[in-house]
C-alpha positions as CSV (number, residue, x, y, z in Angstrom):
1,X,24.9,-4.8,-22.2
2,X,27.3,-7.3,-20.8
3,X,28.5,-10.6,-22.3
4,X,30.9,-12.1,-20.0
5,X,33.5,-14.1,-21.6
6,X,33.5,-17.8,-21.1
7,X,30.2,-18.0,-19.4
8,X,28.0,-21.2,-19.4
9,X,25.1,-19.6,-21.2
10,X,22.7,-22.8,-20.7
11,X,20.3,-21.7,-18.1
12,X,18.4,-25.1,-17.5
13,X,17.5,-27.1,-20.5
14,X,15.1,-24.8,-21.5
15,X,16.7,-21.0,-21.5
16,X,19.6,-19.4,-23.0
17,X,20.8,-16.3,-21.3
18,X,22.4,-13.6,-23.8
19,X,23.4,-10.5,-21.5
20,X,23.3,-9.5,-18.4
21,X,20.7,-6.1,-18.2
22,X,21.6,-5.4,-14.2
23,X,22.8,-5.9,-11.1
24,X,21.3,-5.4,-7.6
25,X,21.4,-6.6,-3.9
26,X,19.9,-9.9,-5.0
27,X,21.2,-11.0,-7.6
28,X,22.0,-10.0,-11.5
29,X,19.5,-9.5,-14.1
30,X,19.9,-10.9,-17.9
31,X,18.2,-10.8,-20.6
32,X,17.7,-14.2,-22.2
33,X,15.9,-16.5,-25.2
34,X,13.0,-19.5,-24.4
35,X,14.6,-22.2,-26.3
36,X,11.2,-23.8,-27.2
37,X,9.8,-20.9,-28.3
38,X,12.7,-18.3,-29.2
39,X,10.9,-15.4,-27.5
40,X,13.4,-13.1,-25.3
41,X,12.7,-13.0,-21.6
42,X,14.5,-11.5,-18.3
43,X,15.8,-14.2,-16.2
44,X,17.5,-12.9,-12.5
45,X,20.0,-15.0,-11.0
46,X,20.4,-15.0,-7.4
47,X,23.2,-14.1,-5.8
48,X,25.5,-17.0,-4.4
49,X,25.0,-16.6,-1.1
50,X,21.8,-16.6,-1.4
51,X,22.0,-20.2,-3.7
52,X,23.9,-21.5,-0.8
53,X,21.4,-21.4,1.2
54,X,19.4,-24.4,1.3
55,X,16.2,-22.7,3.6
56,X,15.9,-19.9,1.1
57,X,15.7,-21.8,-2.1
58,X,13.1,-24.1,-0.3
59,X,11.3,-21.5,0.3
60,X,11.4,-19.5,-3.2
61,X,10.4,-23.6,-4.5
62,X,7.0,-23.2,-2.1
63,X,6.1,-19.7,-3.3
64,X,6.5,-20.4,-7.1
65,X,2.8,-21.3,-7.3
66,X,2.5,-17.7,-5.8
67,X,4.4,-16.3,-8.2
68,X,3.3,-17.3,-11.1
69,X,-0.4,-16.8,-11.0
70,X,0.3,-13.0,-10.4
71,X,-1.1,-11.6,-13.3
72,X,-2.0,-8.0,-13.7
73,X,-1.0,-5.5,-16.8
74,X,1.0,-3.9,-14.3
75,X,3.0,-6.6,-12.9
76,X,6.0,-8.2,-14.5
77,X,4.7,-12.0,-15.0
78,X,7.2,-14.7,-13.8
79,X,7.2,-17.8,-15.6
80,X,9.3,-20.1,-14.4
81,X,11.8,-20.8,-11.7
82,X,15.0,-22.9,-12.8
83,X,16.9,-24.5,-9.6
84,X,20.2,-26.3,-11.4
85,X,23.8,-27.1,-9.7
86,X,24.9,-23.1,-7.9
87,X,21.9,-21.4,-10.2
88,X,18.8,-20.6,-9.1
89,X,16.8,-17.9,-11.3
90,X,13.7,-16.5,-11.8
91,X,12.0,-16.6,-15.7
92,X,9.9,-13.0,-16.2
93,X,8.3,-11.3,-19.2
94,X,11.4,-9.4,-20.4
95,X,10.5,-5.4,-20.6
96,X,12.7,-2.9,-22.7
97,X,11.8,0.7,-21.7
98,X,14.8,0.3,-18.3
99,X,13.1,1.4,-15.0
100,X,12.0,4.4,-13.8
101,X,15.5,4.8,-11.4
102,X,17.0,5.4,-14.9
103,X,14.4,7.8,-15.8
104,X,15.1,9.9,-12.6
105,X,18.7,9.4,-13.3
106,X,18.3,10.9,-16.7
107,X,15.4,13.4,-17.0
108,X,15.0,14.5,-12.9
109,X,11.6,14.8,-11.5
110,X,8.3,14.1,-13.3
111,X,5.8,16.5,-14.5
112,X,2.6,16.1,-11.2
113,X,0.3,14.7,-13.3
114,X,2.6,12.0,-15.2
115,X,4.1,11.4,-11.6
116,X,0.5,10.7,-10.2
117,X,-0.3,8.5,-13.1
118,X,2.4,6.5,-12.6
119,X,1.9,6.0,-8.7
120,X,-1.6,5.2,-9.9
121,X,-0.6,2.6,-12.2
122,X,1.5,1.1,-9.4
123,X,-1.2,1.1,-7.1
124,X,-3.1,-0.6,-9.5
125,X,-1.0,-3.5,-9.9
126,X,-0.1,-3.7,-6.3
127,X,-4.7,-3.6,-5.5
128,X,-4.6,-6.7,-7.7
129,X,-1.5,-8.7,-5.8
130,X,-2.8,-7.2,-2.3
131,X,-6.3,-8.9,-3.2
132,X,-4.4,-12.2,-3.2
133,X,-2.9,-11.7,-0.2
134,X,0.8,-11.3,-1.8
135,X,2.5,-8.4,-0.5
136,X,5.9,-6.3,-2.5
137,X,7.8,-5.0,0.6
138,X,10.3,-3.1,-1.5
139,X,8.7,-0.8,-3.6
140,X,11.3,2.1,-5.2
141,X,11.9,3.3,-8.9
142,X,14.3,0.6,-9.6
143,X,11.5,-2.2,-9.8
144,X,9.2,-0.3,-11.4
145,X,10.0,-1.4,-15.3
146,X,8.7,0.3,-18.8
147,X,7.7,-0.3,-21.8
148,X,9.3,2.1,-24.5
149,X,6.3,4.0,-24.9
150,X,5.4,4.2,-21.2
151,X,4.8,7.8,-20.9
152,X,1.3,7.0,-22.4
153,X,0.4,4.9,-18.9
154,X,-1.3,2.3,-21.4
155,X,-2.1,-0.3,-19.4
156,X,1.3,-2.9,-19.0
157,X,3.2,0.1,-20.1
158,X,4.6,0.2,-16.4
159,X,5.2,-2.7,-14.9
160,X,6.2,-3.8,-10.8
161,X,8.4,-6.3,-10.9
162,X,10.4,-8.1,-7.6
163,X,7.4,-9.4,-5.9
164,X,8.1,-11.6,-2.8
165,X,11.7,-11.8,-3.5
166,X,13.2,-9.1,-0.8
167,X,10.7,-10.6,1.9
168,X,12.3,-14.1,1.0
169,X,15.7,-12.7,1.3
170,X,15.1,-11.0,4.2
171,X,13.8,-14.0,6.2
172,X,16.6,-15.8,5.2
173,X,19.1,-13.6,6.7
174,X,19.2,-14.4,10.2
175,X,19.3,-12.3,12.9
176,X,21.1,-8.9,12.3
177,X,22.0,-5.8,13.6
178,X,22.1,-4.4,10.1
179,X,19.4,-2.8,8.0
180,X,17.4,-5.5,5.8
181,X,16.5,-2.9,2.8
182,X,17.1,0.4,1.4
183,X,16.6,2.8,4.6
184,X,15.3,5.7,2.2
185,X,12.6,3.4,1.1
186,X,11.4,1.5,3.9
187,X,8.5,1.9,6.4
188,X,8.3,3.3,10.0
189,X,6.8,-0.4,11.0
190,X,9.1,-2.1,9.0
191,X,11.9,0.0,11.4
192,X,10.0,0.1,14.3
193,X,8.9,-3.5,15.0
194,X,10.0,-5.5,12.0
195,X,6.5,-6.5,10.6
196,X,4.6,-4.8,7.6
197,X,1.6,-5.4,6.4
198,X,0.0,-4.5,2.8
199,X,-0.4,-1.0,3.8
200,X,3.7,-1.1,4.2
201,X,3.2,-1.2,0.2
202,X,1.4,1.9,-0.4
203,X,3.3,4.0,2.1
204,X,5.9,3.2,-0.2
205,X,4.5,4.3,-3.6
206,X,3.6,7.4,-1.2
207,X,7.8,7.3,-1.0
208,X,7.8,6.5,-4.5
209,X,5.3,9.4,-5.9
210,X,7.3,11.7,-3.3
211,X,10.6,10.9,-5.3
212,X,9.0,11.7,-9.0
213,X,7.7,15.0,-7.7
214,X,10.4,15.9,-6.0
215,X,13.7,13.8,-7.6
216,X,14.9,13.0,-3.9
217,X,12.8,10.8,-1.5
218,X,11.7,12.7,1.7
219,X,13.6,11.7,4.0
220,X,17.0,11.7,1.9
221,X,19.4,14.0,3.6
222,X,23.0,14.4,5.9
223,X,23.4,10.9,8.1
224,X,24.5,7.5,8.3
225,X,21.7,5.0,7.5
226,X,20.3,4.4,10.8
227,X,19.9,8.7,10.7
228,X,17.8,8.4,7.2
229,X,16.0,5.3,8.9
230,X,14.8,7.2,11.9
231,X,13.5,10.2,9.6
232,X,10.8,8.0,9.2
233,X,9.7,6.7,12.3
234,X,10.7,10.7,14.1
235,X,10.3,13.7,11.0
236,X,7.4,14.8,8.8
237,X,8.1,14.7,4.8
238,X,9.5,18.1,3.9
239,X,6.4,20.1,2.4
240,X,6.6,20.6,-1.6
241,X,5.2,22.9,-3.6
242,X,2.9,20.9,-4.9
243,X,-1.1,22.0,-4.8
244,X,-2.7,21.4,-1.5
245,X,-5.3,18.6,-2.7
246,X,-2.3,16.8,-4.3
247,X,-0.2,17.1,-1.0
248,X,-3.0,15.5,1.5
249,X,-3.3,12.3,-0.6
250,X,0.6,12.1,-0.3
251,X,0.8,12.8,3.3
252,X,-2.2,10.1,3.7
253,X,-0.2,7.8,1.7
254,X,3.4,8.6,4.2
255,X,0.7,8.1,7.4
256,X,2.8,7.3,10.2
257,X,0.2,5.1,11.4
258,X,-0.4,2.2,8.9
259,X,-4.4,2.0,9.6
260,X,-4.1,5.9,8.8
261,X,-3.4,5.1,5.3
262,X,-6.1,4.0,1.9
263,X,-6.1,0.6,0.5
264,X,-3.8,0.5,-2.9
265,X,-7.1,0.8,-4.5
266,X,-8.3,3.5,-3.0
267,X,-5.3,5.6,-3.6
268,X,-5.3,4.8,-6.9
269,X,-9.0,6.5,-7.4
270,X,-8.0,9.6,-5.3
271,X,-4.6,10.2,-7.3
272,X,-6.8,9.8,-10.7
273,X,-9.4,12.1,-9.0
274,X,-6.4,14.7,-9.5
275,X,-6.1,15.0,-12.9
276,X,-8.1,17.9,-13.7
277,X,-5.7,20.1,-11.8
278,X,-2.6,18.6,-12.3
279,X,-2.8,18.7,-16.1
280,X,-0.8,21.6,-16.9
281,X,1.4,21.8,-13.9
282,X,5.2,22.1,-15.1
283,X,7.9,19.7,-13.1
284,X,9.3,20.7,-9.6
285,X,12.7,21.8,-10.2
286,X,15.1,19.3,-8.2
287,X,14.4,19.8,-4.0
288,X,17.3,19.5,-2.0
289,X,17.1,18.2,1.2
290,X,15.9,20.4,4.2
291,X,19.0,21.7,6.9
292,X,16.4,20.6,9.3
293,X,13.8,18.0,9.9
294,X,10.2,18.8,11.5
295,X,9.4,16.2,14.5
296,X,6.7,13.9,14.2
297,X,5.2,11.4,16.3
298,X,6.0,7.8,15.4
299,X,3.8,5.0,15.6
């Protein structure tokens, strides 16, 4: 926890902010108090640049009706949207379990049938925003959040957090002849043609489950970012030794072809439809990357 000395801790007239709980491309994350009500929530304050930029924040005003009628056991509730002076935040639930990036960080890959509950869970929340309309765009362990008991997969105990907020960003950045996005985490349309749809989501929870089995994601390896970025358009995922009913929902998940792959929903049932099997399957010992890529055909 972070208290930074001398900061103006008013965050509108109706927040207080306490400590800051992260940092990330778009902005920092802190953990703050409802003044009308005293209970502690997360609020994330965008970055400058982004503040700056009078398009973007019109655009984050226009979505905030989207954003807060999200609600799903599985999705991190935003409350509120505060645009004051060179701040412009967004008011969530505030969850205190970390993410599942410090989980991988700490503990290394997840036992199958914990990992395939938790991509189900995902897939859960994502079936409910998809049948909205409302797409993620940058699913990865660091906006996955958790309850402290959130190895029981109780419903809310993992929650997606971020939604609409790197698609905002990303359309306000102009054009570029840099990556928009993590390149480990982002989709072979995405890379290809810059458009995704909602079945950009599930290919990556596909990326996501692929990382908790295997504590790297598949396409991780030697290269600049434009190498790991073509890995997904150009290689198959490295095999894993997973069993081979487990494997062929993954690979249908990592389809190269985005009509190749299920609905969120349907995901979800086929990765609980795995449970039987996967029960007493130990964790993968950590996979290190391949020395070689096989070829695949792009979309």
């Amino acid at each position: 926890m972070v208290q930074t000395e001398g900061f103006e801790d008013a965050l509108g007239a109706g927040y207080r902010l306490l400590d800051r709980r992260g940092r990330g491309a778009a902005g920092e994350v802190w953990r703050a108090v409802d003044r009308r009500t005293d209970e502690v929530v997360a609020a994330k304050l965008l970055r400058s640049e982004h503040v700056a930029d009078r398009d973007l924040v019109g655009r984050f005003i226009r979505e905030r009706s989207i954003l807060t009628t999200l609600r799903h056991p599985n999705i991190v509730a935003v409350r509120d949207l505060v645009v004051e002076g060179e701040r412009l935040a967004i008011v969530m639930d505030f969850v205190d379990g970390g993410s599942l990036r410090d989980v991988l960080r700490e503990d290394g890959p997840l036992p199958p049938a914990l990992a395939v509950g938790v991509a189900a869970a995902v897939l859960d929340g994502l079936a409910n925003a998809h049948g909205q309309g409302v797409l993620h765009r940058d699913i990865k362990p660091d906006n996955v959040l958790l309850t402290e008991q959130w190895r029981q997969l109780r419903p809310g105990d993992l929650r997606l957090t971020d939604f609409g907020i790197a698609r905002i960003v990303a359309d306000g950045a102009g054009t570029t002849t840099g990556l928009l996005g993590t390149p480990e985490y982002m989709s072979p349309e995405l890379l290809t043609t810059g458009e995704c749809d909602l079945s950009t989501d599930v290919y990556g929870v596909g990326i996501l489950l692929y990382e908790l089995l295997a504590g790297r994601t598949p396409f991780a390896g030697p290269g600049t970012d434009y190498t790991v970025a073509h890995r997904h358009v150009s290689s198959e995922p490295p095999r894993l030794p997973v069993p081979d009913a487990l494997w062929a929902v993954l690979e249908s998940l990592l389809a190269k072809d985005p009509s190749a792959r299920p609905s969120a929903a349907r995901a979800a049932a086929s990765l609980r439809g795995l449970a039987d099997q996967l029960a007493d399957l130990p964790a993968l010992a950590p996979q290190n990357a391949p020395g070689d890529f096989a070829s695949a055909r792009g979309p």
